[in-house]
C-alpha positions, -999 to 999 in steps of 0.1 A, spaced: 96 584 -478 91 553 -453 81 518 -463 60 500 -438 53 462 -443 16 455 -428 0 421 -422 -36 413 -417 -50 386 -399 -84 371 -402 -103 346 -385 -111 314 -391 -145 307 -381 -168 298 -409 -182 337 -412 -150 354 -400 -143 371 -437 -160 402 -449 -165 418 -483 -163 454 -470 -139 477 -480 -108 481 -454 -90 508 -454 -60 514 -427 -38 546 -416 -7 543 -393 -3 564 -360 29 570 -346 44 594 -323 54 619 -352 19 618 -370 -2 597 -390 -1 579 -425 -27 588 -447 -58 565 -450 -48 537 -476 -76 512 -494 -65 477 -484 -91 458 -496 -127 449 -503 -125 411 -496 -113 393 -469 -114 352 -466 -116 331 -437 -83 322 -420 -62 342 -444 -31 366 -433 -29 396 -461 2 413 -471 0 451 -477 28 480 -484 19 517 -466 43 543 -477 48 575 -457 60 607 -468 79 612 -437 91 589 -408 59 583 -386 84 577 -354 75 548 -330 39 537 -338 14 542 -311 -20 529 -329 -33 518 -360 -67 530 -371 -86 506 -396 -118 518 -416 -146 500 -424 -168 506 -449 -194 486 -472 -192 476 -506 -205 491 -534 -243 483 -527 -239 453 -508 -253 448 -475 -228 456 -442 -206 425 -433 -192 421 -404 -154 410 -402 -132 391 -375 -97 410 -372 -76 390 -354 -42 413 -357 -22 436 -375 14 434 -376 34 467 -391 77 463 -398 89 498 -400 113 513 -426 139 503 -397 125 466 -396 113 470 -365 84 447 -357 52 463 -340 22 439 -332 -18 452 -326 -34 424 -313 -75 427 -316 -94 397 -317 -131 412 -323 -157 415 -343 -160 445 -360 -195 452 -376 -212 481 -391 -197 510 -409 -170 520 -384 -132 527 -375 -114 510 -350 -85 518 -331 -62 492 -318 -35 501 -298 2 488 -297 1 453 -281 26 464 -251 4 458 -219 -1 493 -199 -16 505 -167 -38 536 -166 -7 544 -136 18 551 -166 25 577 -183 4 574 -210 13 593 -242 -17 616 -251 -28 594 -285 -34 564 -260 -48 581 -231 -74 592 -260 -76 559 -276 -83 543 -241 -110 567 -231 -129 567 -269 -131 528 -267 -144 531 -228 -168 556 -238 -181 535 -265 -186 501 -244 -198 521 -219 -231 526 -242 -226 491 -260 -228 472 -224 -253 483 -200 -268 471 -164 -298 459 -156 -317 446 -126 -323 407 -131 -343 402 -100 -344 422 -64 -312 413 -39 -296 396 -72 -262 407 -92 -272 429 -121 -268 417 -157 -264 428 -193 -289 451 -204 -304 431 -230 -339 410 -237 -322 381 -258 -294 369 -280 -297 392 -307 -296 416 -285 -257 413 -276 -232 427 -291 -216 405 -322 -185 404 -298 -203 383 -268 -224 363 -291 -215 322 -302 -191 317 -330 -208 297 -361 -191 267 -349 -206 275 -308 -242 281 -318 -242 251 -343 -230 225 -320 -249 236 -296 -283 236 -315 -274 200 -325 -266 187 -292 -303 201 -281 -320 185 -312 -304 154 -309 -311 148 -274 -351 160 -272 -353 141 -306 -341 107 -289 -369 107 -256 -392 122 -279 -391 90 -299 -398 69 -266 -427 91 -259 -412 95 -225 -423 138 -225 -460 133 -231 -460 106 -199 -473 125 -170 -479 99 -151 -457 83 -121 -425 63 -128 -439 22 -116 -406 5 -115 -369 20 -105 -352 2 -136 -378 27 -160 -354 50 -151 -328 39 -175 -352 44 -201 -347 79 -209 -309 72 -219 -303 42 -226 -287 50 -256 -261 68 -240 -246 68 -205 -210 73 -190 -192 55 -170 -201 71 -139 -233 75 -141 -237 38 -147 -222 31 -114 -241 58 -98 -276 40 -111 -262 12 -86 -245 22 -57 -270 55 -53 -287 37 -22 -256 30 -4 -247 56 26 -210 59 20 -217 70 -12 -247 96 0 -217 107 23 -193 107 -6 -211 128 -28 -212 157 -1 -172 161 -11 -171 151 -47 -204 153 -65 -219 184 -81 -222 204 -49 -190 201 -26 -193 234 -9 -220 232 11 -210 207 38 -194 218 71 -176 204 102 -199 205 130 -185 212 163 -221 213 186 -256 207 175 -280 236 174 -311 235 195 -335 226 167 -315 192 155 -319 176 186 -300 139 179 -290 122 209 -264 94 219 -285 69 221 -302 74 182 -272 73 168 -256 48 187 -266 20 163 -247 35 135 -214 49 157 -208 15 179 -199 4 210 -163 18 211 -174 54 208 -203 81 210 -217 112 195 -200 133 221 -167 118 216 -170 120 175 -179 157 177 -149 169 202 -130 145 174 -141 167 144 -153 137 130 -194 148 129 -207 169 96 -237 191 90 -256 197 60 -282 221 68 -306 234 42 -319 262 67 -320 283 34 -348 266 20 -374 273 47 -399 296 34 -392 294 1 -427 288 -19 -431 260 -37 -439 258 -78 -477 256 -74 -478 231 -104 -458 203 -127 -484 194 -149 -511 197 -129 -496 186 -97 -484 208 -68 -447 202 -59 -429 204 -26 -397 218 -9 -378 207 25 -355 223 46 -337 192 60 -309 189 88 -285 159 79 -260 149 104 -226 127 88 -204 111 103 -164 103 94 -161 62 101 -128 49 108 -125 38 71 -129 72 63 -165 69 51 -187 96 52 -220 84 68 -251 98 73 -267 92 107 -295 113 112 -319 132 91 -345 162 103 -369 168 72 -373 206 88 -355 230 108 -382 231 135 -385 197 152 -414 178 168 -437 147 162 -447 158 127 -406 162 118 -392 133 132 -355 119 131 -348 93 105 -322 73 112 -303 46 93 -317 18 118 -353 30 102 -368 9 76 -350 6 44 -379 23 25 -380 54 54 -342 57 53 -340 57 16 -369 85 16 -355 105 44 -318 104 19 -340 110 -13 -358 145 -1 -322 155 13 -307 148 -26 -338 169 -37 -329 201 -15 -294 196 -25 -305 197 -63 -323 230 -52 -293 252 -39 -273 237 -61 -287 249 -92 -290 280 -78 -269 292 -56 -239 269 -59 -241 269 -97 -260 299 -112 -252 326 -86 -219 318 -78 -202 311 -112 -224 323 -139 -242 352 -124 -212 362 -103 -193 362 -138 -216 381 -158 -209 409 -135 -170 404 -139 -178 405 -176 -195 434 -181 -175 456 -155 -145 443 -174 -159 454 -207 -170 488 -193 -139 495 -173 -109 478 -186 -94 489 -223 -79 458 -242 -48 471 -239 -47 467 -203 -25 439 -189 -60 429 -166 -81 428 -196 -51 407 -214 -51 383 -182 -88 378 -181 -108 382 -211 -102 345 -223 -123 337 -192 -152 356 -200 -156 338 -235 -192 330 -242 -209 338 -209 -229 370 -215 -249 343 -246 -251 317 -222 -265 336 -196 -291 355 -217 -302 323 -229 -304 308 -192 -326 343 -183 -352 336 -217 -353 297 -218 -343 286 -183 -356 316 -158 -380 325 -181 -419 322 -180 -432 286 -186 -394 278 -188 -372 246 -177 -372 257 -142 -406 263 -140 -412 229 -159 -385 206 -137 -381 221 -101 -394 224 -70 -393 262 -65 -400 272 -102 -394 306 -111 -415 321 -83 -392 303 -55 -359 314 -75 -355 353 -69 -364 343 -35 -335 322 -29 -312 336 -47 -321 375 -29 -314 348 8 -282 336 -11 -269 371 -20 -271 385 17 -247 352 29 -225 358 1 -186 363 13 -155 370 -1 -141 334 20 -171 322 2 -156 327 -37 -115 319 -26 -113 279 -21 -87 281 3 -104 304 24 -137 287 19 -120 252 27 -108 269 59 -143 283 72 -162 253 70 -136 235 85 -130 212 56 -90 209 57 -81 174 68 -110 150 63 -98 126 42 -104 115 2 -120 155 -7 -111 157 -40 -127 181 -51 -107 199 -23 -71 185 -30 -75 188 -68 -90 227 -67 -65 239 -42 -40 221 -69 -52 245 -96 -57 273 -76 -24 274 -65 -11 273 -101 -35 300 -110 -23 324 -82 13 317 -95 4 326 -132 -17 356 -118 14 367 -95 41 364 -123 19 388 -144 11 412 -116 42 417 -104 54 423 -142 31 453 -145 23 467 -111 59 474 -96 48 486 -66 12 485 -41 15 527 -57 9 518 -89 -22 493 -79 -38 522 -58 -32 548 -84 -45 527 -117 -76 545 -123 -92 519 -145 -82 492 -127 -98 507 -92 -133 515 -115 -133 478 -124 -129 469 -87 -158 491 -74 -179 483 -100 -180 447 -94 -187 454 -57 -214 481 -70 -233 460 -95 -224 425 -84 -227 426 -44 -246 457 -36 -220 476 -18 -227 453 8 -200 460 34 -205 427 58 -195 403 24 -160 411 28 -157 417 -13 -133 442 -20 -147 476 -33 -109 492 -34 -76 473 -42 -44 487 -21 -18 462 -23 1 438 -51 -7 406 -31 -46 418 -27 -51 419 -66 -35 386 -69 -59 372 -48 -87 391 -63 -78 382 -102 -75 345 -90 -105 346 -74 -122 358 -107 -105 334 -130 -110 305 -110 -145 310 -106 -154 317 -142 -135 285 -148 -125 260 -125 -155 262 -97 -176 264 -128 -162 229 -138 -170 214 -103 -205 224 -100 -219 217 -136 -196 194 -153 -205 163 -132 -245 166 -135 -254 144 -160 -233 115 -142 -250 120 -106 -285 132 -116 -288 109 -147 -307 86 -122 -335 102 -108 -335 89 -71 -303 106 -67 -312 140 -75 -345 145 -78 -356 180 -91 -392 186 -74 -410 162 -55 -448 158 -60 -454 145 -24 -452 167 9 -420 150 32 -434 122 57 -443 134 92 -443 98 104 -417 66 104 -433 31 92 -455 43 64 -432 47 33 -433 18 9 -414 15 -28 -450 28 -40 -445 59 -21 -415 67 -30 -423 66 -68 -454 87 -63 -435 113 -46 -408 115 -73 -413 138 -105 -434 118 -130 -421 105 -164 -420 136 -183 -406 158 -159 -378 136 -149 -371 127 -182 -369 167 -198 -344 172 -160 -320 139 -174 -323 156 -208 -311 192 -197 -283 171 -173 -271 159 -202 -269 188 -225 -254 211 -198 -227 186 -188 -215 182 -225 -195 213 -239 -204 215 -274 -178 224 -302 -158 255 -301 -139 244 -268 -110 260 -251 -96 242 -221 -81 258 -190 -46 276 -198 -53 277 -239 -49 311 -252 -45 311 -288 -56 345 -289 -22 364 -281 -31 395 -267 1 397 -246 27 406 -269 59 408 -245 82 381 -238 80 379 -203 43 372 -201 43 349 -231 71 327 -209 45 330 -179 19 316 -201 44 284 -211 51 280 -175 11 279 -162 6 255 -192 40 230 -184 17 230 -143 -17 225 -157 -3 196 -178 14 182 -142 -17 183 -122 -36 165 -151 -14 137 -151 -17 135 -111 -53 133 -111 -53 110 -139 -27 89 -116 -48 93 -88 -83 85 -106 -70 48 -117 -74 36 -83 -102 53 -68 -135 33 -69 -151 66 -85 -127 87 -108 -133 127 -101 -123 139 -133 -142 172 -131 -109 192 -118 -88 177 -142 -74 208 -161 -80 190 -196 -115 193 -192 -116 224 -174 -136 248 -198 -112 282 -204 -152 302 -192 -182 296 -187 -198 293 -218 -226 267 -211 
């Protein structure tokens, strides 16, 4: 008779416990225990102590299967396992890390926490285990088409939809309810949502949130009119992917020496800065065509498609010099230049900040982290087995994101929703862009170092956002390699892991369309090629998340810098815009005040937070990777105190990279 020693673990979110009836039976390589009652109430945060006696000696234990059934007549409950630990007879110590949700009447079978490739041989109760719980998210975790040319998504109609595993903890959904409330509550007191009318004085502005602001976007609210920091925000604001070096004008931005002469000097000229590398394009070509939302309360609304031309001073300012409100130029599209009048300049910036609000929020930030993510999670869900060492390595970074998107589909994308409500292409002009977006898409794209390197964005100086990501994408790669090269011994054992090839091809399936000319990887061959690839995902469901979303609410708080639609078609001619103008063009009251209000919820995580690194959830139950873990910590802790460093003498901090408020997924 053998004597095993079993431990229990439950969670501690408010609704973790359960008063179902667990049961468990052991499985080891020699047979099974018989099923043995537990217990038919389980608290909140409490590890339970059982004893399973054996008749015979159940050998090195592969599995433990645990049984859940309701109550007497009580309604199901569902129950947050976090792990079971078995000691054998001998005193060994075996660990079955879970971490889930288990709901409905059901039994569950977790396997050993030692990490394995499908490459291995597998012993047969495994191989079987891996293939039941496959098979079952498999029908749990569906695709569907969001919208034509776009990544597929979960095949679900709303949050109650989705699996109890992908849904908000208590603590998630409450805090995140509140922040909502508290927020439309505090305008709707000013009256500022029913105001449809336009804003009559800049300083309005600071109306909508006054009662709260940060530190930046109190700076921003004056310095937003100056054009080194137009020029700055191309490399640190909320979009600092989309500028490139330009080495020749095309045919359709025709800016001469002699327009641009007032801004470069005496000492120099256009042709000299561009054979310098010191002249920058941001072209918006991806706009043209793109219909416009018909209506914002009654008003029709208005996109460009402007050219803006920078320039790198010798203080290391980026400038803007010249501005083409379309791609196709003539007398109805003329240059503005920063000689114009200060009201034609400031307009000219203005629509430029508007496009840029455009593909931000929809390329930069919706396709490429959380749509691009979703499709990571579900393949990962579908393809990957928890006892896999991939599955172990990246399901912390796919926390949250299947709710968050699903409520970004209904409330967001939705008919009559916020983007319908508070931009310029409205839901018609989304699937649009975002079907434009998804044929440009490349692999170089989604790696920073890659995409640093294409747009030829390696030495100008003061890019944070570049020095800073490259800083914690190298420490990623080096956790990522130390936990590759653990498990995959050879580029043999990466070809020949089934599951781990499904996952790839998948993704490149469901995500990118088997498109051939992205460059995305439908096959992995090598060790070095997965390390690039599991970076890649982790930093963008994570890090390039944090770059494009965190910062909103500090650089869009104030209107004139990031205006969401614009009410007013772009000038055709120089000398007619006034301060009038420009207020009639922006969004009116209401609209610009529910875009601040959505700034500000989106740029504030609410409870239930995991930073960058944090993985309190142990599903890696070896040594080695545990030691990698403390090591990718002991880095992210390093470059936090570097930025911070750095951040005290800039004139604007760029926090947004700063591993300590780097969110672990995306998960709003």
């Amino acid at each position: 008779m053998g004597l095993y020693k079993v431990t229990v673990a439950t969670g501690s979110d408010f609704t973790a416990g359960t008063i179902d009836t667990i049961a468990i039976s052991l499985v080891g390589v020699n047979g099974e225990s018989t099923k043995q009652e537990l217990s038919h109430l389980w608290v909140p945060g409490k590890v339970s102590y059982f004893d399973v006696t054996t008749d015979t000696d159940l050998g090195d234990l592969l599995l433990v299967r645990i049984y859940k059934d309701a109550y007497l007549f009580y309604t199901e409950d569902a129950w947050y396992c976090l792990n079971v630990t078995v000691t054998s007879p001998e005193g060994r110590l075996y660990q079955f890390p879970l971490y889930h949700w288990i709901s409905g009447v059901t039994t569950v079978e977790i396997p050993e926490g030692k990490a394995m490739i499908s490459a291995q041989n597998l012993h047969p109760v495994l191989q079987r285990q891996r293939e039941t719980e496959l098979k079952k998210r498999n029908k749990t975790h569906g695709w569907k088409l969001f919208s034509d040319g776009a990544p597929h998504c979960m095949d679900v109609e709303s949050v109650i939809d989705l699996p109890v595993n992908d849904q908000f903890s208590f603590m998630k959904r409450g805090g995140f309810s509140y922040m909502a409330l508290l927020t439309k509550l505090a305008v709707k007191l000013k009256g500022l949502l029913r105001r449809e009318k336009s804003w009559t004085k800049l300083e309005d502005m600071k109306m909508v949130f006054c009662f709260v602001r940060s530190r930046i976007s109190g700076q921003v609210s004056q310095i937003w009119n100056e054009d080194s920091f137009f020029g700055y925000q191309y490399l640190n604001g909320v979009n600092p992917g989309l500028i490139r070096k330009c080495e020749k004008l095309s045919e359709n931005f025709p800016v001469s020496n002699s327009m641009v002469a007032a801004s470069l000097g005496t000492s120099t000229d256009l042709t000299e800065e561009l054979k310098n590398g010191n002249i920058f394009l941001a072209d918006y070509k991806i706009l043209q065509g793109i219909p416009a939302n018909p209506s914002i309360n009654g008003k029709k609304q208005y996109i460009a498609a402007p050219l803006c031309l920078l320039w790198k001073d010798p203080k290391d300012q980026l400038l803007p010099i010249a501005i083409q409100l379309g791609q196709t130029p003539g007398e109805q599209n003329p240059i503005f230049l920063p000689s114009d009048s200060e009201w034609d300049w400031t307009l000219a910036k203005i629509w430029v900040r508007s496009s840029d609000f455009q593909v931000h929020q929809i390329i930069y930030h919706l396709l490429h982290t959380h749509l691009i993510a979703e499709v990571f999670n579900v393949a990962t869900t579908r393809q990957l087995p928890m006892s896999h060492p991939v599955y172990k390595l990246i399901a912390p970074h796919l926390r949250y994101t299947l709710e968050i998107n699903t409520i970004s589909r209904t409330e967001l994308l939705g008919p009559g929703g916020i983007t319908d409500q508070i931009l310029a292409i409205g839901n018609g002009g989304v699937p649009v862009l975002m079907k434009k977006a998804m044929e440009m898409v490349t692999y170089s794209d989604l790696c920073l170092p890659d995409d640093i390197t294409s747009r030829g964005m390696d030495t100008i100086p003061n890019y944070y956002y570049r020095d800073d990501g490259l800083s914690v994408w190298a420490a990623v790669e080096g956790f990522v390699s130390s936990i590759v090269q653990f498990y995959y011994g050879s580029d043999e054992a990466v070809q020949t892991d089934r599951e781990l090839q499904a996952w790839v091809s998948e993704i490149y399936e469901k995500g990118f369309q088997e498109r051939e000319s992205s460059g995305i990887p439908s096959s992995l061959d090598t060790v070095p090629s997965l390390v690039k690839y599991l970076t890649m995902v982790i930093f963008r469901c994570s890090v390039q998340h944090a770059a494009v979303n965190s910062g909103q609410f500090d650089f869009y708080s104030w209107l004139p810098n990031g205006p969401s639609s614009m009410k007013r078609p772009p000038p055709t001619a120089k000398g007619v815009t006034t301060l009038l103008s420009i207020l009639d063009a922006l969004p009116d009251v209401s609209t610009s005040t529910l875009m601040m209000t959505v700034m500000w919820q989106v740029s504030n995580e609410p409870m239930d937070k995991r930073r960058l690194g944090d993985y309190p959830e142990e599903r890696f139950t070896e040594e080695a990777p545990k030691k990698f873990i403390a090591e990718f910590q002991k880095m992210l802790v390093e470059i936090s105190q570097s930025i911070e460093e750095k951040n005290r003498s800039r004139r604007l901090p760029y926090p947004y990279l700063d591993p300590r408020r780097i969110e672990n997924s995306i998960s709003i």
